[in-house]
MIPA-936413 format. One record per residue (C-alpha): z, y, x; residue number from 1; residue in one letter. Coordinates in Angstrom, 3 decimals, decimal comma. Layout:
<recs>
REC         up      north       east   num   residu
REC          Z          Y          X   NUM        A
...
</recs>
This chain:
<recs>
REC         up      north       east   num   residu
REC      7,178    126,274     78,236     1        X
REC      7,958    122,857     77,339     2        X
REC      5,929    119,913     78,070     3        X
REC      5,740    116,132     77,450     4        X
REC      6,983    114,547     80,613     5        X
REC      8,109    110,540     80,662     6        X
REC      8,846    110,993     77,270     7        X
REC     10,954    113,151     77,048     8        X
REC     10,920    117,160     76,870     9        X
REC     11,925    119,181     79,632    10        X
REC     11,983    122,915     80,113    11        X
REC      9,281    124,243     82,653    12        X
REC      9,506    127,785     84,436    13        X
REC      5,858    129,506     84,843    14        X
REC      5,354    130,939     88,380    15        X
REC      4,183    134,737     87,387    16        X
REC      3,395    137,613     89,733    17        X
REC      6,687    138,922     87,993    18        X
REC      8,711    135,876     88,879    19        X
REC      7,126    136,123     92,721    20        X
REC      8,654    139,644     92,411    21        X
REC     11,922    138,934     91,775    22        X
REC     12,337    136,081     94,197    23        X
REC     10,660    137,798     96,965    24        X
REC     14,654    138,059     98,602    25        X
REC     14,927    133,963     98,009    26        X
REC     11,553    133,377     99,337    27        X
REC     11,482    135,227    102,142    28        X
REC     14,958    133,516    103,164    29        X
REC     13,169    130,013    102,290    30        X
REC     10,113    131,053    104,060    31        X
REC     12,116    132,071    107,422    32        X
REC     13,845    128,220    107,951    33        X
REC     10,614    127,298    109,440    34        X
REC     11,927    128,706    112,644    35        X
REC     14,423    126,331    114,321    36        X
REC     16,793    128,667    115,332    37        X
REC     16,940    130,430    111,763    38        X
REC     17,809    126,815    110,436    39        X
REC     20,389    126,663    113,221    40        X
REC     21,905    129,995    112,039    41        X
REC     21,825    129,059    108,147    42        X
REC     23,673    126,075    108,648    43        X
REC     26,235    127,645    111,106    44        X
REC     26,838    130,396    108,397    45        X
REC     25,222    130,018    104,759    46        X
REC     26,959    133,625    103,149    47        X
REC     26,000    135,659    106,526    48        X
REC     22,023    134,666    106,598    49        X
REC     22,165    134,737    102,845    50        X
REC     23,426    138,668    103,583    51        X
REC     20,847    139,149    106,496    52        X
REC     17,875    138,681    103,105    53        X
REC     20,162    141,264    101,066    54        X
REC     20,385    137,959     98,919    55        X
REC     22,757    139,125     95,576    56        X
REC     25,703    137,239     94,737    57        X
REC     24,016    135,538     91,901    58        X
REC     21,023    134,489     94,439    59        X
REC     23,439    133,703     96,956    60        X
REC     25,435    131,306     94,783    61        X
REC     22,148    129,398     93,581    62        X
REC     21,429    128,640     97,556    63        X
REC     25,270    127,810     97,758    64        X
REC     25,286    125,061     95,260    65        X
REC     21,914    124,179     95,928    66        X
REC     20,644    125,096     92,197    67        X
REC     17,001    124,365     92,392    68        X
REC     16,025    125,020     88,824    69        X
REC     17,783    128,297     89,032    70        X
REC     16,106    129,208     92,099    71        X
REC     12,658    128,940     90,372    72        X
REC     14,178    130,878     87,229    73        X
REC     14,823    133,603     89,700    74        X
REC     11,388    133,446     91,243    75        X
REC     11,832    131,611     94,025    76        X
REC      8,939    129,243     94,531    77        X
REC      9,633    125,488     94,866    78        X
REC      6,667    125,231     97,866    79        X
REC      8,898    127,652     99,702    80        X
REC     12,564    127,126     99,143    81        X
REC     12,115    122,833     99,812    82        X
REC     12,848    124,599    103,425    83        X
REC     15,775    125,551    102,326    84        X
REC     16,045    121,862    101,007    85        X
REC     14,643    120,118    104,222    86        X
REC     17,279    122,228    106,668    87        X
REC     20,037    120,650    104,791    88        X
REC     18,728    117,155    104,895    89        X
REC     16,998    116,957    101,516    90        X
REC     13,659    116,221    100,418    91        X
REC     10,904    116,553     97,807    92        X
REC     11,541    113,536     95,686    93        X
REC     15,568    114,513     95,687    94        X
REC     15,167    117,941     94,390    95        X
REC     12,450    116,755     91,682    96        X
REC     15,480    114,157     90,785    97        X
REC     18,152    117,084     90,439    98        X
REC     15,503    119,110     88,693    99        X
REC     15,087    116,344     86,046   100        X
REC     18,825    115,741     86,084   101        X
REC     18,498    112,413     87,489   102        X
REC     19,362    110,401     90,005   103        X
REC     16,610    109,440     92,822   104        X
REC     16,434    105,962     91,278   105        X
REC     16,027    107,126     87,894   106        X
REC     13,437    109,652     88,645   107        X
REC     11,358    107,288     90,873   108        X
REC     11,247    104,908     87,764   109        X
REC      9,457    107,913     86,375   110        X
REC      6,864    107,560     88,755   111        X
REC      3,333    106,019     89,045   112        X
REC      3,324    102,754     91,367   113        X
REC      1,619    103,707     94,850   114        X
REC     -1,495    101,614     95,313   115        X
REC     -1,471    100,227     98,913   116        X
REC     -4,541    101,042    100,917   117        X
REC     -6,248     97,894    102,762   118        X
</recs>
């Protein structure tokens, strides 16, 4: 559904039940990097933990090139898979960026100006 962001238009991907369905595989990867030693073992071997979730190609190539947008087309739910971002030494504000197809300093522009607490 599109919707008026910065000005500009950009494409937004509902989270449905259905969607939850269909990521459940990329999810329950995401979900499992909370453990140390599972991040230990995804970054020691990508394809093999991607196989240990029955991950398909096509999901296993979205955690591969890091394809956040196409991870939440496939249901996986951006709460969950910024593990998968966080083990590889990325954060919330960089995948929002890549989502947006911007760069960090472009999307940060987009953003409101943090009022400093006293």
């Amino acid at each position: 559904m599109p919707d008026e962001l910065g000005g500009q238009m950009v494409q937004m991907t509902v989270f449905t039940g259905e969607r939850s369905m269909a990521g459940y595989r990329l999810n329950k990867l995401s979900a499992s990097l909370i453990d140390p030693a599972n991040r230990a073992n995804f970054l020691a071997d990508e394809p093999a933990y991607c196989r240990r979730f029955d991950l398909t190609d096509a999901e296993t190539k979205l955690v591969k090139n890091r394809d956040w947008t196409g991870m939440v087309e496939a249901g996986g739910n951006v709460y969950v898979f910024l593990k998968i971002a966080a083990t590889v030494g990325s954060n919330l504000l960089e995948v929002g960026a890549e989502m947006r197809g911007e760069t960090l300093t472009q999307f940060m522009a987009t953003r409101p100006p943090q009022k400093r607490s006293k």
